[in-house]
PAZAPA-4460 file (N, C-alpha, C; in steps of 0.05 Angstrom, whole numbers, plus 32768, in hexadecimal, padded with zeros to 4 digits):
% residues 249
    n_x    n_y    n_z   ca_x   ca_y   ca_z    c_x    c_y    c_z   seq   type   mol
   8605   8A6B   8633   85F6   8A71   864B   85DD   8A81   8645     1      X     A
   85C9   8A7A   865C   85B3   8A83   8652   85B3   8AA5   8655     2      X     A
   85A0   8AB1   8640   85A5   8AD0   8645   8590   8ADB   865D     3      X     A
   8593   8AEF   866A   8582   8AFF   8676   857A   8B1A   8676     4      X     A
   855E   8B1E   8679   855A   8B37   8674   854D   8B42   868E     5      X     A
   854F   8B61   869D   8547   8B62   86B4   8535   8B81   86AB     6      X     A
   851C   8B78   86B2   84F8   8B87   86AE   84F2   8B93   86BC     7      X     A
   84F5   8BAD   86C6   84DE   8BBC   86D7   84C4   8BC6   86D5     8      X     A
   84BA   8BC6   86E5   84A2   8BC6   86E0   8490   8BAF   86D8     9      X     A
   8497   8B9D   86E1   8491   8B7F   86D0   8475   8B7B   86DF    10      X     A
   846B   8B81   86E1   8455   8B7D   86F6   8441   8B77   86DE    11      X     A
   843C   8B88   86D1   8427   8B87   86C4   842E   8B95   86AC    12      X     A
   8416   8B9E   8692   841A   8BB0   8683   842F   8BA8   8670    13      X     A
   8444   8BBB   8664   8454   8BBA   8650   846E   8BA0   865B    14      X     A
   8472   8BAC   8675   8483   8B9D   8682   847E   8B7B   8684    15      X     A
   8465   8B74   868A   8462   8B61   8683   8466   8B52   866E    16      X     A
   845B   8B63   8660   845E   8B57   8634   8478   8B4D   8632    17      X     A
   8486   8B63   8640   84A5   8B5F   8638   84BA   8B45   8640    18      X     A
   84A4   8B3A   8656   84AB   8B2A   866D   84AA   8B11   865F    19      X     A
   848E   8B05   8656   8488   8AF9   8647   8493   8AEA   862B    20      X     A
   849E   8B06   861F   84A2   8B07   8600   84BC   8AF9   8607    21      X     A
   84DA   8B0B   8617   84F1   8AF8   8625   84ED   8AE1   8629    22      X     A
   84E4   8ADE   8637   84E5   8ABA   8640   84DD   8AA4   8631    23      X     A
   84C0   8AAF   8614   84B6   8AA6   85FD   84D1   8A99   85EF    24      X     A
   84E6   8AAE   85F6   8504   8AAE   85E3   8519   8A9E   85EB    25      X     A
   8507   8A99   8602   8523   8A8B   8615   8536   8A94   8624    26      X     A
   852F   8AB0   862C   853B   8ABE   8644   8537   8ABA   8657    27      X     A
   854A   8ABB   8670   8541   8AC3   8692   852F   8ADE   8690    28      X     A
   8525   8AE4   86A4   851C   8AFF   86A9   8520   8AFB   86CD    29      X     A
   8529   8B20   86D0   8523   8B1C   86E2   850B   8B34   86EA    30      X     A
   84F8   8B2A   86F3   84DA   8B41   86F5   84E5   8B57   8711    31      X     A
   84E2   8B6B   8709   84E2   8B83   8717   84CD   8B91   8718    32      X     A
   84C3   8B97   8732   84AC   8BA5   873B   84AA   8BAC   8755    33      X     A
   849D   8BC8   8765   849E   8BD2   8777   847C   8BC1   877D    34      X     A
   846C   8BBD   8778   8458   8BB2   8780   845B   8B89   8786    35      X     A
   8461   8B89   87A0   8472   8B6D   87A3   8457   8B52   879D    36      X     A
   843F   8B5B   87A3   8429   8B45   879E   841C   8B45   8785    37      X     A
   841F   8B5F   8779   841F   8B5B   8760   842D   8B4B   874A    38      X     A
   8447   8B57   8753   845B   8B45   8748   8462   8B2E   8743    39      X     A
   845A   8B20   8760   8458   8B01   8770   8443   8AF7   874E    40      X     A
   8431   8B03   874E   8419   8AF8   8748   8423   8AF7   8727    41      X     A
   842E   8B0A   8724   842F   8B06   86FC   8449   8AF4   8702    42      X     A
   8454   8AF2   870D   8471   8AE1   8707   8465   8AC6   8713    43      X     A
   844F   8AB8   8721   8449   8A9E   8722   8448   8A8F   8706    44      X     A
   8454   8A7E   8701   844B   8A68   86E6   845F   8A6F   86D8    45      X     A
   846D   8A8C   86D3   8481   8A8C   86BF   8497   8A83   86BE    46      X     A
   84A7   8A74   86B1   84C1   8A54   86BD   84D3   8A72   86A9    47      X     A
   84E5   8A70   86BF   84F9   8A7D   86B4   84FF   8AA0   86BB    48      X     A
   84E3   8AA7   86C8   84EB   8ABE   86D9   84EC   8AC0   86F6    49      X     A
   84FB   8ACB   86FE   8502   8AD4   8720   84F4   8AF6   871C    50      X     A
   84E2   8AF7   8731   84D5   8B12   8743   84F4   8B19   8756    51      X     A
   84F0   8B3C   8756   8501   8B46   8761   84FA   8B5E   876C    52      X     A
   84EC   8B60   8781   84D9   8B7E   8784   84E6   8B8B   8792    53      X     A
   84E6   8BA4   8787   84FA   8BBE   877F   84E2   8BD3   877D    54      X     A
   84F2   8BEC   878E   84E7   8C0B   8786   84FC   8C0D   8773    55      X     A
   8500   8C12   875F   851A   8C21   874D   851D   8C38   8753    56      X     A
   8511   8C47   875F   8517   8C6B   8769   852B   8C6A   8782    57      X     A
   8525   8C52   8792   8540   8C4C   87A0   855A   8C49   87A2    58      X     A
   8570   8C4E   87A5   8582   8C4D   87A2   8593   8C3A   87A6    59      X     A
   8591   8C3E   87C6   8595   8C25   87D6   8585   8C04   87CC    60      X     A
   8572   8C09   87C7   855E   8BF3   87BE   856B   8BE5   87A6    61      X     A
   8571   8BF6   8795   857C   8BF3   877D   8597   8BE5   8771    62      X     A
   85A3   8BEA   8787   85C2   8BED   878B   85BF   8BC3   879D    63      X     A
   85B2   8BBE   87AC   85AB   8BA8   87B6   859F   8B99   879C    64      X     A
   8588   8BA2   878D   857D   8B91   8775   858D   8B87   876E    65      X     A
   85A2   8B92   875B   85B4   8B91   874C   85CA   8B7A   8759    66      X     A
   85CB   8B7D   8774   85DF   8B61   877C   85C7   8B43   8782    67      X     A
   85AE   8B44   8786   85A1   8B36   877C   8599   8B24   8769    68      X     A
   85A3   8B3D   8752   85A1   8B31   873C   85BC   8B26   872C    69      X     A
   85CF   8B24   8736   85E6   8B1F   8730   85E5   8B01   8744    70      X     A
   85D8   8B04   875B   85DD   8AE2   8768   85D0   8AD7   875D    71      X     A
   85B5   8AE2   8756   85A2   8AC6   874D   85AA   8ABD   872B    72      X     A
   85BB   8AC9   8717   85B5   8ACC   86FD   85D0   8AC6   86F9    73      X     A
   85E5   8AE1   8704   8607   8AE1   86F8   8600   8AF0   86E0    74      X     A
   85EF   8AF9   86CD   85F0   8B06   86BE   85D0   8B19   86B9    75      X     A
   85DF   8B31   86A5   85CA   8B3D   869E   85D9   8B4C   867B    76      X     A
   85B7   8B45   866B   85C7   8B3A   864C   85AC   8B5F   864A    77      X     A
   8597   8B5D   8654   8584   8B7D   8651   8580   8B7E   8663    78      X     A
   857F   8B9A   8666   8569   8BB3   8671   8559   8BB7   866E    79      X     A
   8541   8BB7   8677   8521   8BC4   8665   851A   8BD2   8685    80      X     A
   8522   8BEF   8688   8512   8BFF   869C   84FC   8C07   8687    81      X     A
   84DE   8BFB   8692   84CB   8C02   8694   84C3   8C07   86AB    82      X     A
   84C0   8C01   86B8   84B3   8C10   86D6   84AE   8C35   86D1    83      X     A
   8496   8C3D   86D3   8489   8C55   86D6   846F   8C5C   86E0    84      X     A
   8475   8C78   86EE   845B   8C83   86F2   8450   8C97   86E3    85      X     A
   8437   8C8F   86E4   842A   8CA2   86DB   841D   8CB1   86E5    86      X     A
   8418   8CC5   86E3   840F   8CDB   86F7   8402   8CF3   86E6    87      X     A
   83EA   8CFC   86E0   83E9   8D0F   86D4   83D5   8D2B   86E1    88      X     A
   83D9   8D45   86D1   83D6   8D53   86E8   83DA   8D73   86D9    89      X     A
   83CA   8D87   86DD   83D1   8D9F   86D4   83EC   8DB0   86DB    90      X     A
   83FB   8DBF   86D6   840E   8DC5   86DA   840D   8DD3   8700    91      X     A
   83F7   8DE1   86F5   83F6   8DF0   8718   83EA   8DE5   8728    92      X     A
   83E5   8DC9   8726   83DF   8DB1   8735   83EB   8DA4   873F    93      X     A
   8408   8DA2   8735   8426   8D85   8731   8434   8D97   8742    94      X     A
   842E   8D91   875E   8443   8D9F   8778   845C   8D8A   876F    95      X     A
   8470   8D90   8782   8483   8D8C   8785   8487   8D6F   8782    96      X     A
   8473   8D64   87A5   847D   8D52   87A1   846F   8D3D   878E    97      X     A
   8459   8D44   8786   844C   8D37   8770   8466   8D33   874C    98      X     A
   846F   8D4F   8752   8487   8D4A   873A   849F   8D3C   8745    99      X     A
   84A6   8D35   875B   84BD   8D23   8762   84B2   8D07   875F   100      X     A
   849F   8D04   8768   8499   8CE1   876A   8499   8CDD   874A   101      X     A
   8490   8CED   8736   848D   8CE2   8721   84AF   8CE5   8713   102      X     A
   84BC   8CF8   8715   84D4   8CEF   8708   84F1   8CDA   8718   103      X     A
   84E4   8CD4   8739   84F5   8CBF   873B   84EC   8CAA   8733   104      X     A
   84DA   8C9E   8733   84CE   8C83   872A   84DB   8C86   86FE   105      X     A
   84D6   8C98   86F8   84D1   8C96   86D9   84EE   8CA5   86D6   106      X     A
   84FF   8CAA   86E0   8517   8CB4   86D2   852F   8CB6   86E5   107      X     A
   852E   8CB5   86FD   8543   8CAB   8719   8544   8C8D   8714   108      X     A
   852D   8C83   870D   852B   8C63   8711   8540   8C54   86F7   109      X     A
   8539   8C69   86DB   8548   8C5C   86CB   8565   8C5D   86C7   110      X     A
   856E   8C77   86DA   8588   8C7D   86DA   858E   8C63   86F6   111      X     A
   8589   8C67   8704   8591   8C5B   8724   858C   8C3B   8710   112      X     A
   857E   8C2C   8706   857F   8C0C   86FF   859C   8C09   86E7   113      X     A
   859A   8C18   86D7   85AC   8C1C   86BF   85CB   8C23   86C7   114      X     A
   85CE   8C29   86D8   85E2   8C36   86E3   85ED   8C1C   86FC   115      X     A
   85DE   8C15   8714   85DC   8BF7   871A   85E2   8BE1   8704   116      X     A
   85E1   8BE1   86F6   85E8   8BC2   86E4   85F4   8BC8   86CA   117      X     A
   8601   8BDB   86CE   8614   8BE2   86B3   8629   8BD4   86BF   118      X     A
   8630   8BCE   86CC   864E   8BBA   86CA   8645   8B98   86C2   119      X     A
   862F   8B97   86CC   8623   8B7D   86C2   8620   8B80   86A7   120      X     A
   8613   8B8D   8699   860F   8B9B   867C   8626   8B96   866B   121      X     A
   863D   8BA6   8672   8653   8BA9   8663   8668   8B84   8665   122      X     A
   865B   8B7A   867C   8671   8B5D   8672   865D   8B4D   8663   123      X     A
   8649   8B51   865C   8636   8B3F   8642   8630   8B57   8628   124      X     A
   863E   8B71   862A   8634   8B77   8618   861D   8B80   860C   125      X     A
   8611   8B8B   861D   85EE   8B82   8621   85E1   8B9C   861B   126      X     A
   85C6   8B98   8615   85B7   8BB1   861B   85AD   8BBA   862C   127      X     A
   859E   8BD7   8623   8589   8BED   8638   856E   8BEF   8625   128      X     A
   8558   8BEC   8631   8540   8C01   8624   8538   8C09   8630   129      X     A
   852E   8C1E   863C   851D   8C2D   8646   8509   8C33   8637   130      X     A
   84F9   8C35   8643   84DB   8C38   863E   84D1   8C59   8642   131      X     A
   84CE   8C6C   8635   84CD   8C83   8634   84B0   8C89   862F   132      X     A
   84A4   8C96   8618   8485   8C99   8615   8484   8CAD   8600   133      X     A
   846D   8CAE   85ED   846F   8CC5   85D9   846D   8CDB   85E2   134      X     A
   8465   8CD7   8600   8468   8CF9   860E   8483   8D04   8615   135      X     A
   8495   8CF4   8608   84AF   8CFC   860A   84B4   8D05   85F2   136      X     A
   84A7   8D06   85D7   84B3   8D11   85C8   849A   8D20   85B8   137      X     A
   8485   8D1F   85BE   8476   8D37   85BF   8462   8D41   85E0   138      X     A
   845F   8D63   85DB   8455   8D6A   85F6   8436   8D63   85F4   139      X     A
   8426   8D5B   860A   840B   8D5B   8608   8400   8D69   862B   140      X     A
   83E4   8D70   8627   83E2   8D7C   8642   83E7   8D6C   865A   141      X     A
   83DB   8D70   8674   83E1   8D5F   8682   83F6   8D54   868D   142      X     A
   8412   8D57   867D   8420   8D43   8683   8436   8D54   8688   143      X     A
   8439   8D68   869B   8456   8D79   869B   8463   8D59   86AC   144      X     A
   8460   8D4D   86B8   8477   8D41   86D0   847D   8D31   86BC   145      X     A
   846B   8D1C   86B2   846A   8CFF   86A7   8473   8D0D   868E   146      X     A
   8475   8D18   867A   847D   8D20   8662   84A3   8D24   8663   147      X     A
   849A   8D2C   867A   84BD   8D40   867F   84C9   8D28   868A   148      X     A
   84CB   8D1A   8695   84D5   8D07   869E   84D8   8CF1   8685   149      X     A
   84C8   8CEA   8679   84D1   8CD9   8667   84D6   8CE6   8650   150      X     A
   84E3   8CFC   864C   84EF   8D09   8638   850B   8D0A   8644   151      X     A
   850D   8D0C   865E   8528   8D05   866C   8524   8CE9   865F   152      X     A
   851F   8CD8   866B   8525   8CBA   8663   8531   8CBD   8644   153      X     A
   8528   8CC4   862E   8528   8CC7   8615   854A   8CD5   860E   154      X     A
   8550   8CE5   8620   8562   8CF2   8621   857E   8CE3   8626   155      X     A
   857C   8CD4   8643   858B   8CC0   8657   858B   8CAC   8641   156      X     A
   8583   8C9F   862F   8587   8C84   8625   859D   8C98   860F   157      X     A
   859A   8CA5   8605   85AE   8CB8   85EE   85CB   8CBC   85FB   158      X     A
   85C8   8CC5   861A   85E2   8CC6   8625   85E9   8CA1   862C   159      X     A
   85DC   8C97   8636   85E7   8C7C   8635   85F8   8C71   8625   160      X     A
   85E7   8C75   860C   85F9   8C67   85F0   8607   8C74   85EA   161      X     A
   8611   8C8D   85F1   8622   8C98   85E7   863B   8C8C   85FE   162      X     A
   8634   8C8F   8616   8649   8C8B   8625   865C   8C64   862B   163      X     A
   863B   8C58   8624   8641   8C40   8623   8649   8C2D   8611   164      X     A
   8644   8C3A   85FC   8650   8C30   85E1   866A   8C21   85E3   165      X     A
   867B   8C29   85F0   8694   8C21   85E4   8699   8C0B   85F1   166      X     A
   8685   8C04   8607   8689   8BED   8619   8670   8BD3   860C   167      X     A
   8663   8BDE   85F0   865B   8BD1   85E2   8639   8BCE   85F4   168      X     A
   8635   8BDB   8604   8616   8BDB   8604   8603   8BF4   85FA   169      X     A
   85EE   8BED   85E9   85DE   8BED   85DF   85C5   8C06   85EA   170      X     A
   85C0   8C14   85E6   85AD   8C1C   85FB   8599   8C2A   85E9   171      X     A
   857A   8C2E   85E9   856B   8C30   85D9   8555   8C3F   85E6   172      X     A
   853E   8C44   85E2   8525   8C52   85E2   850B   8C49   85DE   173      X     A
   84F6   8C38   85E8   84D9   8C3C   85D9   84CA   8C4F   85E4   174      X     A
   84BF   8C5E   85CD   84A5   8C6B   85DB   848D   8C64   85D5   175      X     A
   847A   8C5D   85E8   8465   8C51   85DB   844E   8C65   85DB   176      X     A
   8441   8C5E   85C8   8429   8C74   85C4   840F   8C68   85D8   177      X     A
   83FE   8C75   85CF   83E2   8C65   85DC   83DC   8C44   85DB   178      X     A
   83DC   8C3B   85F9   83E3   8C27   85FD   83C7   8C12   8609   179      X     A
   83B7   8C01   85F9   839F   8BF3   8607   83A4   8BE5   861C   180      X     A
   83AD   8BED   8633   83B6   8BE1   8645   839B   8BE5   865C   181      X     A
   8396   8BD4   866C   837E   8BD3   8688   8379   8BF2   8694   182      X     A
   8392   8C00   8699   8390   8C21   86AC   838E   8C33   8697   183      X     A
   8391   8C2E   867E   838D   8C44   8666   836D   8C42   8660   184      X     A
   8365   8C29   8657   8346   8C24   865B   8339   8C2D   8669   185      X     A
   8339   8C1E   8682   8331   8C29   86A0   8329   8C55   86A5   186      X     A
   8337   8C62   869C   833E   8C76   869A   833C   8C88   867C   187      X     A
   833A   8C81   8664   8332   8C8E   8654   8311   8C89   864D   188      X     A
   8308   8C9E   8646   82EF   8C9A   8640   82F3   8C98   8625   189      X     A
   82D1   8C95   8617   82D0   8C90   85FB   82D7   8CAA   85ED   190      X     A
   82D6   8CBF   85F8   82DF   8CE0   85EB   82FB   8CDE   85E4   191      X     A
   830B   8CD5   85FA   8326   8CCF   85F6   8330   8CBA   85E7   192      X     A
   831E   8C98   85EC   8324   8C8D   85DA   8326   8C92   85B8   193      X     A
   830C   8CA5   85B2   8309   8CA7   8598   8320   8CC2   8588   194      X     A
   8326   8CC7   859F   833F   8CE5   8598   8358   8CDB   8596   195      X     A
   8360   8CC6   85A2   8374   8CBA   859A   8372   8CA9   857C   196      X     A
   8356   8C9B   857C   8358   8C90   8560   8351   8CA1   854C   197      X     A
   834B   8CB7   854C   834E   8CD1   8535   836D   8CDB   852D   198      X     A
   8378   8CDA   8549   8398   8CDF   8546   83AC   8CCD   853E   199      X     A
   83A6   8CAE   8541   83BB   8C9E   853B   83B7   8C97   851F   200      X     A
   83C6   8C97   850E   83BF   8C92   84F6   83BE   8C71   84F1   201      X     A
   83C7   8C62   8504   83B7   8C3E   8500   83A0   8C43   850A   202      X     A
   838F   8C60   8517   8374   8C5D   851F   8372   8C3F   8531   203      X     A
   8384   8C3B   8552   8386   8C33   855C   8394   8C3C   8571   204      X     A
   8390   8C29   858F   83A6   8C29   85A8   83B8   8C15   859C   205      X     A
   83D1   8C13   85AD   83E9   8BFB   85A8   83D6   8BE0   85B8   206      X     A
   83EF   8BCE   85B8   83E5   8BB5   85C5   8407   8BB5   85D6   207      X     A
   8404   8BAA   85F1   8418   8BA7   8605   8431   8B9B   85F4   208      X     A
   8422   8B84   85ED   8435   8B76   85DA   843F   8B82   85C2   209      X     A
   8434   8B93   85B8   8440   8B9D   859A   8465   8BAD   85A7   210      X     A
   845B   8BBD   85C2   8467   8BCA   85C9   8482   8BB6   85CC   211      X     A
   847B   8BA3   85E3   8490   8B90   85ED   8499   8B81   85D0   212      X     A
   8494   8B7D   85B8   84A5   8B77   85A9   84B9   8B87   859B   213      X     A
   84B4   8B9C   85A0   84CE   8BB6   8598   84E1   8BB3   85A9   214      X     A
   84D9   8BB7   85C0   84E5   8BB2   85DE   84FB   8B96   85D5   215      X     A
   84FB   8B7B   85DC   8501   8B63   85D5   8517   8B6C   85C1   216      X     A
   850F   8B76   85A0   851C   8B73   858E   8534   8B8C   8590   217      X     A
   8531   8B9D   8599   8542   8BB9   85A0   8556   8BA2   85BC   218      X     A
   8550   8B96   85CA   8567   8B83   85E3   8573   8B66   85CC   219      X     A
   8564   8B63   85B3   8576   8B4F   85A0   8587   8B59   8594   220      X     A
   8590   8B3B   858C   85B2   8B43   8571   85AA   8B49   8551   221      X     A
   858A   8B50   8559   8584   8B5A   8541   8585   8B7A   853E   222      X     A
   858B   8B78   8559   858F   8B98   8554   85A1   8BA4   855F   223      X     A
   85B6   8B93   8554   85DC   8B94   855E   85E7   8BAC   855F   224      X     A
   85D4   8BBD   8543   85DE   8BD9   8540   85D1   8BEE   8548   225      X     A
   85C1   8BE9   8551   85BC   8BFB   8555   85AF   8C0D   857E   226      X     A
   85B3   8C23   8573   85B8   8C30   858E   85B8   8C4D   8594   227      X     A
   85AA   8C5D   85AD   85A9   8C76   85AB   858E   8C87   8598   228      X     A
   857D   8C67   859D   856A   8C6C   8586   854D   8C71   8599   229      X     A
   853A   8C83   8598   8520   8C7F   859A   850B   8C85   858B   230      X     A
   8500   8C6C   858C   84EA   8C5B   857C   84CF   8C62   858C   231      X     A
   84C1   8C66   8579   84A9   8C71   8583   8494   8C54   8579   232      X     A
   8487   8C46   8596   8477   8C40   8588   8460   8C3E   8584   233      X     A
   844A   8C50   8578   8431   8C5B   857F   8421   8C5C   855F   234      X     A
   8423   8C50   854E   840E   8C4D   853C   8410   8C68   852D   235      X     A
   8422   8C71   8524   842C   8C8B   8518   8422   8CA0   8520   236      X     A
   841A   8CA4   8543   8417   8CBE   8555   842A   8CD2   8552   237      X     A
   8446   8CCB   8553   8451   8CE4   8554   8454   8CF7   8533   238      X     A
   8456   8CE3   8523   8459   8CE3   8503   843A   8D00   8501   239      X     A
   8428   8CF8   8513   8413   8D10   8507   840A   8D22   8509   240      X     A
   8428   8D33   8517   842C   8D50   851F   840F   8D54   8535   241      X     A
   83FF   8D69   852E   83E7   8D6C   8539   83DA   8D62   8530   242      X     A
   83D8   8D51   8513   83C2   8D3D   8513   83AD   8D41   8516   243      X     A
   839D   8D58   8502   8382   8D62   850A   8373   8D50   84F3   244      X     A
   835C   8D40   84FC   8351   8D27   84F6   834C   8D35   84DB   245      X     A
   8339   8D58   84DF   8329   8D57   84C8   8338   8D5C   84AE   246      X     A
   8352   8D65   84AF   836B   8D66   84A3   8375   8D40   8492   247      X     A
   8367   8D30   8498   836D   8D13   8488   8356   8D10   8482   248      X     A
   833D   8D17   8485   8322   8D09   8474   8320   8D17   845F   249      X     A
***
């Protein structure tokens, strides 16, 4: 039977890559996204995925996906919560509710989807990745909501595998570093661009795709064993502590 893998955030971005790379393999997908014309629009032409538009911070919403996706499919073989916001913001800036919207979307969403389709999960045996961020495993300014929240995420895939293990699913971590994606462009200038390529030691951003092939191979039976793991993947960002440029010339 054919396998399936179910994408949030599929709209665009990493989610997309990931969308793509599946089906390249010969997976279903099913695309998950809170933006429904967006969605419409990346899932036209692709044979083999079903759109399924979803807030994941919902509960109720969520709890409905999930029987959705059980009529249209009967199975689910991965997980890839990507779906996130980003939001950034000085500490005595990030009111309240500015810090709730950002950790239900990026860390309610991954518990509330993961938690929804773990019974589906556990009769194929299947995986989880969550999509976390290197701001989960190092601090940078800016980012008290979005850091803390996907350091929860980082955290939540560790209790997963621990808890889900024995029901033989899989549950994992990427964090991706600086990412050439349209809203990272759009939004960094060349000060920033060039501070990141002083800091990354490939002296580069990722590519959507580099990311979504970690993604892919962490939901294969190539990576039967492994689990409870997060993978950073950012061009040896985290590897360079503070990484002060004039410290490598």
């Amino acid at each position: 039977m054919t396998k399936t893998a179910v994408v949030t955030g599929a709209a665009r971005g990493i989610g997309l890559a990931t969308t793509k790379l599946f089906l390249a393999e010969g997976r279903r997908v099913i695309m998950v996204d809170n933006d429904e014309a967006e969605l419409a629009k990346a899932a036209d032409g692709l044979t083999g995925a079903t759109p399924l538009p979803c807030d994941v911070s919902d509960p109720q919403g969520v709890n409905l996906l999930a029987r959705a996706v059980m009529d249209a499919v009967g199975r689910v073989d991965a997980l890839v919560n990507n779906a996130g916001l980003a939001d950034f913001g000085p500490i005595e800036q990030t009111d309240f509710e500015r810090w709730r919207a950002v950790m239900a979307t990026n860390l309610d969403g991954v518990f509330l989807m993961s938690q929804a389709l773990t019974p589906a999960l556990k009769a194929t045996k299947g995986a989880i990745v969550n999509i976390a961020s290197i701001s989960a495993l190092r601090a940078s300014t800016l980012r008290v909501a979005y850091g803390t929240s996907k350091a929860g995420v980082a955290h939540l895939t560790q209790q997963q595998a621990v808890e889900l293990g024995e029901h033989g699913i899989r549950a994992n971590c990427v964090c991706p570093g600086p990412v050439r994606t349209k809203l990272a462009m759009a939004v960094h200038t060349q000060d920033i661009i060039d501070a990141y390529h002083d800091a990354i030691p490939l002296n580069r951003y990722g590519q959507e795709t580099e990311v979504a092939e970690a993604i892919v191979w962490l939901c294969s039976d190539k990576a039967s064993f492994v689990t409870g793991q997060r993978l950073a993947v950012d061009g040896g960002f985290e590897a360079t502590g503070i990484g002060l440029p004039s410290l490598r010339e």
